[in-house]
N, C-alpha and C positions, 0 to 999 in steps of 0.2 A: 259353920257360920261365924263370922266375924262382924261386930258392927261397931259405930264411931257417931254421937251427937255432939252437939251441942245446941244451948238449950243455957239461959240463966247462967248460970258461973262457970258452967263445962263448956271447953273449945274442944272439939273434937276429940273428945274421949271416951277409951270404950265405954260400951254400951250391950245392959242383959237384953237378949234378945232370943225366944225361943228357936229351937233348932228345928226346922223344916220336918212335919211328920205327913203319913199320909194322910191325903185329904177327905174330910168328910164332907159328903155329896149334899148335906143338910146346910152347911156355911155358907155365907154370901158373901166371895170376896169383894175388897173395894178395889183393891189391884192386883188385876190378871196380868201377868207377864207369858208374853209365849217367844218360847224359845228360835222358832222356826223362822220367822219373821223379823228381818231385821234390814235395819236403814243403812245411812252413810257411815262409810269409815272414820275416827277421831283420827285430827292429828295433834290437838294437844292444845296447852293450855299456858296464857303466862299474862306478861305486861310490857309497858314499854321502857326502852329503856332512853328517856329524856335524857338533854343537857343538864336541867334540874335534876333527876337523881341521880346520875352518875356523878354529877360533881359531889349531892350529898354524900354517896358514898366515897368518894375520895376525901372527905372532909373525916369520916371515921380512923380514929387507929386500927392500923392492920390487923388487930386479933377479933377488932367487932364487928370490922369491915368482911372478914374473910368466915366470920360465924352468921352474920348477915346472909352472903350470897349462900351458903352453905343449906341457909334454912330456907332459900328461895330454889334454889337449882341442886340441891343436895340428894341422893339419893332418898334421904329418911327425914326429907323435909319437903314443899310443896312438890315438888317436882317437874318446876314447870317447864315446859317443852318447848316454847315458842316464843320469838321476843319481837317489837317493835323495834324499830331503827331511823331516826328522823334523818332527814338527806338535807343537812345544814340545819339551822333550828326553828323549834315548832315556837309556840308559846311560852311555854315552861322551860324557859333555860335564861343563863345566866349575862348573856347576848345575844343581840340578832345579829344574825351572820349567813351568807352564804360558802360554797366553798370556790365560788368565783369573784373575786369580791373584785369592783372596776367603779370609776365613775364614769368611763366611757365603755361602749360597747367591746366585747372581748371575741367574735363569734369563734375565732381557732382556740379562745376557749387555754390561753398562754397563762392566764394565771391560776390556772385550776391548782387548788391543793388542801386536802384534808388536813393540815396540820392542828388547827382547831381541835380535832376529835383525839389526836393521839396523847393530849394529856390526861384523860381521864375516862373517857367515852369508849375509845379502844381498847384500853386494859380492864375496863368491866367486861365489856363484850367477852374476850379470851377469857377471865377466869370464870365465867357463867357457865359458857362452853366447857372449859375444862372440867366443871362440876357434871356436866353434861353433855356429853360428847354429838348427844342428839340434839340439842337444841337447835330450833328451824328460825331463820328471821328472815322476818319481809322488811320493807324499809318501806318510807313514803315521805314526801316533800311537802312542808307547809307554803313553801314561797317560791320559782325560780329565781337568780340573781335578779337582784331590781332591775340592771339592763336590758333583762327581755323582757320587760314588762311594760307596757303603756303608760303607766304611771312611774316606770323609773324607780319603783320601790318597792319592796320584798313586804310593807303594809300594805294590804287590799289588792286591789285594780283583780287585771287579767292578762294573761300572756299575747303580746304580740306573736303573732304569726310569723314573721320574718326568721324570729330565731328558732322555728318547729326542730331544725334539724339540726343545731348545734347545742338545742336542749336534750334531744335524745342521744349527743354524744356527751355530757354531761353526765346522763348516767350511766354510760357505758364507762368513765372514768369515774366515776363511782365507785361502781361494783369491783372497777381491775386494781384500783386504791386500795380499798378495803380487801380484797382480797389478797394484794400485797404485804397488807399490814395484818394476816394469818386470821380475817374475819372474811369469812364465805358468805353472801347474802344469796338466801335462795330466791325471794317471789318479791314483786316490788309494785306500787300503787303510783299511779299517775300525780298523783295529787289528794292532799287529808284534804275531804270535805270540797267536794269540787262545784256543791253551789252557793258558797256564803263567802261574801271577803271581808267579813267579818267588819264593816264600818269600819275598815283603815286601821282599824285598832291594833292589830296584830300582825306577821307573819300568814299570809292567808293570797290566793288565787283563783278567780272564778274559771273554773270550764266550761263551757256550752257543752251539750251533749253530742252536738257535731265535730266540733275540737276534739274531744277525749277519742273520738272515730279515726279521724283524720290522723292524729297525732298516734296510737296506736299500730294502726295498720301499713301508715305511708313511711313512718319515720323510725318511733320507738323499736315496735317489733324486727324490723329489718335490718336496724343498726344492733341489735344482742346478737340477730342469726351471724351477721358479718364479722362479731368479735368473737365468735365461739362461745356466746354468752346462754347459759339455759336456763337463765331466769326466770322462774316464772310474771305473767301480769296477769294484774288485779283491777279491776275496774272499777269505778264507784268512790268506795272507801267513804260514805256518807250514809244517810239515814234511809228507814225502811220506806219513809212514806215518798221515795225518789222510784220505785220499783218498775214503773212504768216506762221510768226512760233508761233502764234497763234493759228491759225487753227489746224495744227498740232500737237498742244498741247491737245484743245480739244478735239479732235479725238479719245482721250486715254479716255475711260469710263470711268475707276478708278479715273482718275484726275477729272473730271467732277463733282463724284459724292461729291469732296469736295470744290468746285469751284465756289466761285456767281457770276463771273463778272471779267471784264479787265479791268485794270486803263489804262489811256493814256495820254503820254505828247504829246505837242500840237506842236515839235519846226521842225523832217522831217516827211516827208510823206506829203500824203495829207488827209485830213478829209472825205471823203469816205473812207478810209479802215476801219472805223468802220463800217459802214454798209454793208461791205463784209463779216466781220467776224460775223454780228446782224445774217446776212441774211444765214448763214452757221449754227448756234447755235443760233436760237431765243432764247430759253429759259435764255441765258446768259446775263446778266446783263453788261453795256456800263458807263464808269463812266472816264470824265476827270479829270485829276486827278495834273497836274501841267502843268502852262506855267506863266513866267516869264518877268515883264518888265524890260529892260535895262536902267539904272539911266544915262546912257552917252548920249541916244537922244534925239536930239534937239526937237522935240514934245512928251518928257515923259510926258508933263502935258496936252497935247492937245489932245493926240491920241485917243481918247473916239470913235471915229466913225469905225478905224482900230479893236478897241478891241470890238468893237458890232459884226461889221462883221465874226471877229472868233468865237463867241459867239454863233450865230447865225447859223454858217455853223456845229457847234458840235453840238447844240441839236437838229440840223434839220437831223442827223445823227446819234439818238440812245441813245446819252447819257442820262445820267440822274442826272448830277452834271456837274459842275466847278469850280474848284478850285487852285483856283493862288498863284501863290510862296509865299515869305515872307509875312506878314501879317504889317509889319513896318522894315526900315531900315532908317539909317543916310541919308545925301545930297551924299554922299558916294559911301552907297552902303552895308556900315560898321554895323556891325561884321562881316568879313567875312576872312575864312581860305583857300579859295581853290581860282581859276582863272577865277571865273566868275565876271561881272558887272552887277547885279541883283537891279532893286530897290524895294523897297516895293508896297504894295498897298497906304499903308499911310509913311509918309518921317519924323520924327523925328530929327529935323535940331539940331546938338552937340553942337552947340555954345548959343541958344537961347531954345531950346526944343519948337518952334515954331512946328506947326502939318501942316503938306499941304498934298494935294488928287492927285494923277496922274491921264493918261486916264484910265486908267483902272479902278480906282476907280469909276469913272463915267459913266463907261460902266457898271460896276456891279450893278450900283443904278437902271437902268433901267430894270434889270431883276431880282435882290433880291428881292427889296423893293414893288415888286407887286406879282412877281409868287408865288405862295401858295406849300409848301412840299404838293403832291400828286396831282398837277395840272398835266393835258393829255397834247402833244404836239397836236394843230390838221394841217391840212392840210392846206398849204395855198402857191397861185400858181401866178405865176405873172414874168413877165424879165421886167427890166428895169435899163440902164445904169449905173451902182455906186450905183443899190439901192438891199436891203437885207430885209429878212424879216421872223419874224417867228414869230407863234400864239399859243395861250392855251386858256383851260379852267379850271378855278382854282375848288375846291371843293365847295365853296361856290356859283359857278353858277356863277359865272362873267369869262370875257372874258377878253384878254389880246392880244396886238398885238403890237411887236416891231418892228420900223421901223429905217432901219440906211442910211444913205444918205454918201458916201463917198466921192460924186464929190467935186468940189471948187464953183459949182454955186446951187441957187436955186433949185427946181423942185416940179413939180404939182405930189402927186400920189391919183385917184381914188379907193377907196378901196371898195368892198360890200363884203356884211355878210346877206346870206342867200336873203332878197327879200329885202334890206335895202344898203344905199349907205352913202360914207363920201369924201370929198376932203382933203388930208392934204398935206399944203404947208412946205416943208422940208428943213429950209437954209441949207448952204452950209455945209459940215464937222459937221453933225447932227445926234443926236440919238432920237426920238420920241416912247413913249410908251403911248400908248392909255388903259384905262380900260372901261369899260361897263357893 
């Protein structure tokens, strides 16, 4: 037995934790774990990787800069697996840009060019990867160029129609760009957030839920088959409480047939509507896909126990990733263009380049830094006041069980696994991961 809280002044450090003996048939666990039983495959875990933080990080000297990525994509640091990749820029970056930039319409699409991305943005990406040879990325667009757009502009509106099909050639020079430039994007989203245009405010695009069909099935999907593209798509890439017009999406066979899966933000709704939609279309694939912390609350650096429990309620509901907003911002909040207060996973303080962790960073170390790419979720059952709980088994035969304690006091929890038992004492506002 191995275990890791934090909890008050400890971030993820071990933790006494009794050693699994046999079970007395008199105790009453609070969480049963059964082995036999087990959900969807993980594939892993990270954040995104902004115009905002990669420039921050390119703002670091190379030895804080390259201890940075090391403690995010490092073996014997988060280990995270999975990264975001904005397709021109989201919010949080340092300009709005596309990578067709035109005041007139472009459809043969003659000025396309990521050069943008290759001063800072692409050489993050490489050395993540290189920390990490498995790191997976999906990408997703906050804006098409303003020219396809009814309003002319990469703020608000919605895509004209007319350029469906030299938008899906757009990201077919995407992906053949970047993957020029030694960055391989695997799975890619129609559009962040495809029902808000966010009041003009931003970098933003409304989809109809017929459009994101249309565009999919008639245009997208058929323009990757023709370039030898295996990308996968994502659908969605918005909030729980949209699941409905999910359904109804896949419903459409055509669509289906070019379709792996739904991204989901994590900010209305509630986290059972993914397994509404699981349990309507097994075969489809559940993948969170952004939620954001607020750099303005008062416990952004405490809230470790809050971000387990959401963590916790997604993959006990399908998914197969997490993945959280920015990857670093200022004390701030900073670069940022649009009207949100987003803070990083990691904080890159302007005055000092001093590095600090919020909760959430500390909720990710208990599920990175042990779950294995292709660990099972399994079954694990139990109520008890302010406590949360979910279990796996990684590939390598070890077992894994996070437990999150929300209350403000102590508490006892009994746990057994198969004919075998353990007591863990869980202070107050605590995250405990146990390995085996």
């Amino acid at each position: 037995m191995q275990a890791w809280v934090t909890a008050d002044t400890r971030r993820f450090a071990k933790f006494g934790v009794p050693a699994w003996k046999p079970a007395d048939e008199k105790t009453r666990p609070v969480v049963q774990i059964d082995p036999r039983t087990w959900y969807q495959e993980i594939l892993g875990f990270g954040g995104a990787f902004t115009d905002a933080s990669c420039y921050l990080f390119s703002q670091l000297n190379a030895a804080d800069r390259a201890a940075l990525l090391h403690d995010l994509y490092g073996p014997d640091g988060l280990r995270f697996s999975v990264g975001r990749i904005c397709i021109g820029s989201s919010d949080y970056t340092t300009s709005v840009y596309s990578f067709d930039e035109s005041t007139d319409p472009d459809p043969d699409l003659a000025r396309f060019s990521i050069d943008h991305d290759r001063a800072y943005i692409l050489p993050t990406l490489r050395d993540a990867r290189q920390l990490n040879p498995d790191l997976f990325l999906f990408s997703a667009p906050w804006s098409p160029p303003g020219w396809m757009k009814l309003n002319h502009s990469m703020l608000g509106g919605s895509m004209n129609r007319t350029y469906f099909a030299p938008y899906a050639q757009y990201f077919v020079k995407f992906l053949q760009s970047y993957a020029a430039a030694g960055v391989t994007v695997q799975a890619s989203t129609i559009q962040n957030e495809v029902d808000t245009d966010q009041n003009g405010s931003m970098p933003a695009c409304i989809w109809s839920q017929q459009d994101e069909v249309v565009f999919v099935k008639k245009y997208l999907g058929p323009a990757l088959r023709a370039a030898s593209l295996d990308t996968k798509i994502w659908i969605l890439d918005h909030n729980y409480n949209l699941w409905g017009r999910v359904i109804d999406q896949l419903s459409d066979p055509d669509l289906c047939k070019y379709v792996d899966g739904v991204a989901w933000h994590i900010y209305e709704g509630t986290v059972d509507s993914i397994s509404h939609v699981h349990n309507a279309f097994p075969s489809q694939n559940m993948y969170a896909t952004e939620y954001g912390a607020v750099i303005t609350s008062p416990d952004f650096e405490t809230d470790w126990s809050e971000w387990s429990e959401t963590f916790t309620g997604v993959l006990r509901n399908w998914s197969r990733s997490i993945v959280g907003w920015n990857l670093a911002l200022d004390e701030r909040g900073n670069p940022n263009k649009g009207p949100g207060q987003s803070g990083g996973i990691v904080t890159i303080h302007s005055g000092t380049q001093k590095i600090t962790r919020c909760g959430q960073y500390w909720a990710f170390a208990h599920f990175s830094k042990v779950i294995q790419r292709g660990a099972r979720v399994l079954s694990s059952t139990g109520d008890m006041p302010n406590l949360s709980h979910v279990a796996f088994t990684n590939p390598d035969g070890r077992h894994v069980l996070v437990l999150t304690n929300r209350g403000g006091l102590e508490m006892q929890v009994p746990c057994r696994f198969e004919e075998t038992e353990t007591l863990v004492t869980m202070p107050a506002n605590s995250v405990v991961t146990l390995q085996w």
